[in-house]
N, C-alpha and C positions, 0 to 999 in steps of 0.2 A: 837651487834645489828643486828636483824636480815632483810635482805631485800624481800621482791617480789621475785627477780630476784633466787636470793640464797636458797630460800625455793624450787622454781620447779627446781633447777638442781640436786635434789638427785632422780628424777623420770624422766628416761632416757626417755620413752614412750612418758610424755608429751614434756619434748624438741625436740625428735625427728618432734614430730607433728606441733609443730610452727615453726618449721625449714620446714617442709613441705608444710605447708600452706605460710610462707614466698617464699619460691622459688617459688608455684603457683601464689603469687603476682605477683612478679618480673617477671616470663615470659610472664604473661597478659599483664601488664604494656608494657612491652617492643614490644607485638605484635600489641599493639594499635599506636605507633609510625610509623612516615611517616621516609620507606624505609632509604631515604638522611641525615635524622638524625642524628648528630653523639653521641654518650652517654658515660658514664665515669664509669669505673667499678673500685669497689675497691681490691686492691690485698695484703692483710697485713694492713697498715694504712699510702697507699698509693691509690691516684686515678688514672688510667690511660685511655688516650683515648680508644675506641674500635671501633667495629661497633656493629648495633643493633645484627646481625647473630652471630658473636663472643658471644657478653654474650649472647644470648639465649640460644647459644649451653653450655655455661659454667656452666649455672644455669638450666639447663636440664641433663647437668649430675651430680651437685649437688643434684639437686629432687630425680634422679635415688637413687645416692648414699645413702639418708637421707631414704628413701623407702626399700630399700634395709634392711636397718642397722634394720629399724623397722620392718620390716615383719623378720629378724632374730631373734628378740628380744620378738614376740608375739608367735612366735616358740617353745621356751623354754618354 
């Protein structure tokens, strides 16, 4: 049986883009937080403490990365 999920992962383009738009969440999200905050990022299917700068930075270089893969991928 077939899911949602499993039908867009044979269309690299569109995951690339909700993977996109997910990390544009994610840093919004996190630039709306007050400084002293402390917030919890997941790393594998673990959460561990951070600071808000920490995952910013982590999920700005996810964005790059996911950006990256797709402007290679509209290339071809």
């Amino acid at each position: 049986m077939a899911t949602a999920s499993s039908s867009t992962s044979t269309d690299p383009k569109l995951d690339l883009t909700k993977q996109i738009r997910t990390h544009e969440v994610a840093i919004a999200e996190l630039s709306s937080l007050y400084s002293s905050q402390t917030v919890y990022q997941k790393n594998g299917n673990l959460f561990f403490r951070t600071t808000i700068q920490k995952a910013t930075s982590s999920e700005q270089k996810q964005l790059d990365s996911a950006k990256a893969k797709l402007e290679k991928l509209n290339s071809q």
